[in-house]
C-alpha positions in Angstrom: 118.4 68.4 96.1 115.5 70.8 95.9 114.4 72.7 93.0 111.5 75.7 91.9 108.4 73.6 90.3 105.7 76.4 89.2 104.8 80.0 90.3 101.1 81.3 90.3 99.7 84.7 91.4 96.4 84.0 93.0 93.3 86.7 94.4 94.3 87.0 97.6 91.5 86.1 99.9 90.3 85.4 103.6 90.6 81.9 102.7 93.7 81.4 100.9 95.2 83.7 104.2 93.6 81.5 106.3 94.9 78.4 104.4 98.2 79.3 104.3 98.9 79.9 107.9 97.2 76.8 109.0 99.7 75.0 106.4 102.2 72.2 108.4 105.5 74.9 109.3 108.9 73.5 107.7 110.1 71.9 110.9 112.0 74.0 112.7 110.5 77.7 111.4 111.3 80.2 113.6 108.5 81.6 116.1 106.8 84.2 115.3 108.2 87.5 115.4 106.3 91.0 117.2 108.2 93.7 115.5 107.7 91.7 112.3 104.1 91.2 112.8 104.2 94.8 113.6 106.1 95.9 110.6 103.0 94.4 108.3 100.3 95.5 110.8 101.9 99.3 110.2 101.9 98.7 106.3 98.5 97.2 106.3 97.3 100.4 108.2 98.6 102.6 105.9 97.5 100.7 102.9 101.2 99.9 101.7 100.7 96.4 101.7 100.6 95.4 98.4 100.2 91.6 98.5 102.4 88.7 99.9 104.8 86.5 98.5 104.2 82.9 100.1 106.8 80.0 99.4 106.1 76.5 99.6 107.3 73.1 99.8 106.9 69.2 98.8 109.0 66.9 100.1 109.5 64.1 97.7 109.9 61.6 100.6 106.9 61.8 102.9 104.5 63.6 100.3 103.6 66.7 102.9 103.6 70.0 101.2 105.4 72.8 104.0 105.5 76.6 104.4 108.4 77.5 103.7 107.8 81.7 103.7 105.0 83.3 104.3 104.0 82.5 107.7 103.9 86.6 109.3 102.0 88.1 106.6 99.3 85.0 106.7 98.9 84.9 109.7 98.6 88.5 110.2 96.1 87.9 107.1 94.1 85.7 108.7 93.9 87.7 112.2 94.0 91.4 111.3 94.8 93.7 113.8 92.6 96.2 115.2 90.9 98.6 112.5 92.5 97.2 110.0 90.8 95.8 106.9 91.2 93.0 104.3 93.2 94.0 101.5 90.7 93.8 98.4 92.4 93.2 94.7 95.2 92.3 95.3 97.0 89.0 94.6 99.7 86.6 96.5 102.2 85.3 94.4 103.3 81.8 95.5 106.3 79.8 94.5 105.9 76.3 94.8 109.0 74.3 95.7 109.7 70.4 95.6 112.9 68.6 97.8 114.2 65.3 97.7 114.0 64.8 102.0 114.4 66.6 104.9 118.2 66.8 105.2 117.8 69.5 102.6 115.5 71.6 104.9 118.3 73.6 106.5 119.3 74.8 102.5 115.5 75.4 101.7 115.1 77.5 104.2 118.2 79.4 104.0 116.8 80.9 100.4 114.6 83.2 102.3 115.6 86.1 103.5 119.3 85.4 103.8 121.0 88.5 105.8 123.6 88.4 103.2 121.1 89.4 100.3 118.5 91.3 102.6 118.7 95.4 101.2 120.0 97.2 104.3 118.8 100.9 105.1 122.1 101.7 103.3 120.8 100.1 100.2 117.3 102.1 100.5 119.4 105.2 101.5 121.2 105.3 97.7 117.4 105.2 96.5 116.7 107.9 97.9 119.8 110.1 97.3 119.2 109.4 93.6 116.5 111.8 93.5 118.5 114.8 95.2 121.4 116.1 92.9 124.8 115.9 94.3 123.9 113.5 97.2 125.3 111.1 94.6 129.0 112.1 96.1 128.5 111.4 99.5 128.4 107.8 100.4 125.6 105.7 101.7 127.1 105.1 105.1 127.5 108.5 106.1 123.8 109.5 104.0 122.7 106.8 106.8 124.8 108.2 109.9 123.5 111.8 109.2 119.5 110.4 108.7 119.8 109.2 111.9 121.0 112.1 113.4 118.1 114.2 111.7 116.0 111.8 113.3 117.7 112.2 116.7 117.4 115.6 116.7 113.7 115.8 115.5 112.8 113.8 118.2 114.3 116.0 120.8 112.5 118.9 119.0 109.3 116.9 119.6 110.2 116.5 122.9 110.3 120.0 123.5 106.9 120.3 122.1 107.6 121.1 118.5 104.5 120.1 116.7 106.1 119.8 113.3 108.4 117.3 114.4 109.0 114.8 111.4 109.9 111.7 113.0 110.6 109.0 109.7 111.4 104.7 110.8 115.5 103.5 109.7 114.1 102.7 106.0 112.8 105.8 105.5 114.6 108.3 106.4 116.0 109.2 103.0 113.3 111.7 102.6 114.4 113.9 105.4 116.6 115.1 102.6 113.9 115.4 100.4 111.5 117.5 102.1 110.9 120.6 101.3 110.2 122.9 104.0 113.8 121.7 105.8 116.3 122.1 102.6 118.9 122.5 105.7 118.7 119.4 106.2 120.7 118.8 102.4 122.8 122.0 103.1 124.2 120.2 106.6 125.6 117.3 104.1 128.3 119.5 103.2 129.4 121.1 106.7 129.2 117.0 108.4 131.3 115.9 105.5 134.3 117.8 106.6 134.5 115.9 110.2 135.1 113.1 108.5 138.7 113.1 107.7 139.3 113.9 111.5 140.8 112.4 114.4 137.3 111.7 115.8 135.4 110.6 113.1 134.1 107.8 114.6 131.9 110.4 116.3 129.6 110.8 113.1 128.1 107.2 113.9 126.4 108.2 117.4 123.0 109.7 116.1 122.8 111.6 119.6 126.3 113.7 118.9 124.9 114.4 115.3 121.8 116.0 116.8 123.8 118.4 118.9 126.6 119.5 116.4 123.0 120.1 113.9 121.6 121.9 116.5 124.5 124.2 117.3 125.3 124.6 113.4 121.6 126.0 113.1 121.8 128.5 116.5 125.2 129.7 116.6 127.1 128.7 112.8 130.4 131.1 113.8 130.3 129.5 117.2 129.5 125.8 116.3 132.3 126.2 113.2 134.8 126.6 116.1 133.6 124.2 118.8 133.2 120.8 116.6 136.3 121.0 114.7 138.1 121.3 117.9 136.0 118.7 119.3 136.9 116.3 116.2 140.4 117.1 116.4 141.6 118.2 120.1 144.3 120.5 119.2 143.2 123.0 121.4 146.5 124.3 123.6 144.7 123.5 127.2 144.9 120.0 127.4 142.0 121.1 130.1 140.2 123.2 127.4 136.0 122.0 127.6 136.4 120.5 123.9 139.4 118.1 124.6 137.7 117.0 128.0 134.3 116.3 126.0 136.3 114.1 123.1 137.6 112.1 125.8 134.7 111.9 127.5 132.7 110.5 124.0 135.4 108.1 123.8 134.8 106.5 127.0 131.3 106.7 126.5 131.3 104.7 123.2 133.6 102.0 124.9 130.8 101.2 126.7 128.0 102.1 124.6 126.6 98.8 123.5 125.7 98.5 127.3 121.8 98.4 127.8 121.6 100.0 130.7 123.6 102.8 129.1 121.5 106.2 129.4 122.3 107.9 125.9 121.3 111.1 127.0 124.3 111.3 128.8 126.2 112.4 125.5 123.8 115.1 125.3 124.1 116.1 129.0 128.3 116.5 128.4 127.5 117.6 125.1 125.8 120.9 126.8 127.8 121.6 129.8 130.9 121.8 127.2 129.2 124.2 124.5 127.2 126.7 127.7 131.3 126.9 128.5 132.7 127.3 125.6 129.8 129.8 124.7 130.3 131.7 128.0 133.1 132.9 126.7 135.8 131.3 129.3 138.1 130.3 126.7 137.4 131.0 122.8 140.3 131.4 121.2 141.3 129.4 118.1 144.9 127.2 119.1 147.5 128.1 118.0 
């Protein structure tokens, strides 16, 4: 059996830092993590950090006190990355813990940051769409899929040299619908919403197919209005016709998309050919 003895927030210090990370590791913690370590190191830097929660433990049965959580932020604490600085006023809150032996590690441990409780971008996402009317009718999952794809395609305008390129991380990117100087970015919402009753739906979870259809919808609205829809639906007559061959072509693609070595650009490439086709003018007619 274990149970939750006391709780105390503390002035978090150098020392206390220092102290916790040297503290005995509940046997069997897990090694230390880079893109967690990184993940602080970024919020330190930007002076979001605003103090940790540590977690520990006394076994009843050999008297030794363990970390149980805690162990990236203090030891991040207690060796601070390049120009970064100690956090001053701010406090640690620790939760002290006391367990009968160690064959109730495994269940100690498993209160921390259990994947089934952890809030998912999906979760941040409907925080964010609170604060824009009428995101509230779209779901999270597709708020998430078309963040993504905003991301996607602002990276590719920074690749092409755009200097006012917002590029936001997978928690944040609920503000791309909440910045001002790109309210296309909320008026998309509507136009992406309609693919999703379609054959090809599935094609609104690829971030890199996203880009392009936002891309296109932004150049060339009559044009792209024709394109995707036949794209996401292949009814077009020619079974040859440039949108039917790249809807088969993405399908194949995502069979095999979870492959590391896959290049994802290659969407975009087939992506391209199809709409310089299609907009050349060698077969635009709507099907019948």
């Amino acid at each position: 059996m274990y149970r939750k003895v006391t709780v105390e927030s503390v002035p978090l210090t150098p020392e206390l830092a220092a102290q916790f990370a040297r503290m005995v590791p509940l046997p069997g913690e897990r090694c230390l993590r880079p893109t967690r370590r990184a993940y602080l190191a970024a919020q330190l830097l930007r002076r979001k950090f605003s103090g940790p929660d540590w977690a520990d433990g006394t076994c009843k049965t050999d008297g030794i006190t363990y970390r149980l959580d805690g162990q990236h932020s203090s030891d991040l604490l207690a060796n601070l990355p390049t120009g970064a600085e100690f956090p001053a006023d701010l406090l640690a809150t620790i939760t002290h813990y006391e367990f009968d032996s160690m064959e109730d590690a495994a269940d100690v441990f498993n209160l921390f940051n259990n994947p089934r409780s952890v809030r998912n971008n999906a979760d941040m996402m409907g925080v964010y769409a609170a604060r824009v009317p009428g995101l509230e009718t779209f779901s999270r999952e597709f708020l998430v899929d078309v963040s993504n794809g905003l991301y996607e395609f602002e990276a590719q305008r920074k690749r092409r040299g755009a200097k006012d390129a917002v590029l936001l991380g997978p928690r944040d990117r609920g503000l791309y619908f909440l910045y001002p100087n790109r309210p296309e970015f909320v008026t998309m919402l509507e136009w992406l919403a309609a693919f999703r009753e379609l054959k090809n739906a599935m094609f609104l979870h690829r971030p890199v197919i996203v880009s392009e259809m936002l891309a296109h919808r932004m150049a060339a609205p009559t044009v792209a209005d024709v394109f995707w829809p036949l794209v996401y639906t292949e009814t077009h007559a020619d079974p040859d016709h440039e949108t039917r061959v790249l809807a088969e072509a993405f399908r194949e693609l995502l069979a095999v998309a979870s492959r590391p070595k896959l290049d994802q650009s290659v969407f975009r490439r087939k992506t391209q050919r199809a709409w310089r086709q299609f907009r050349a003018g060698q077969s635009l007619l709507v099907p019948a």
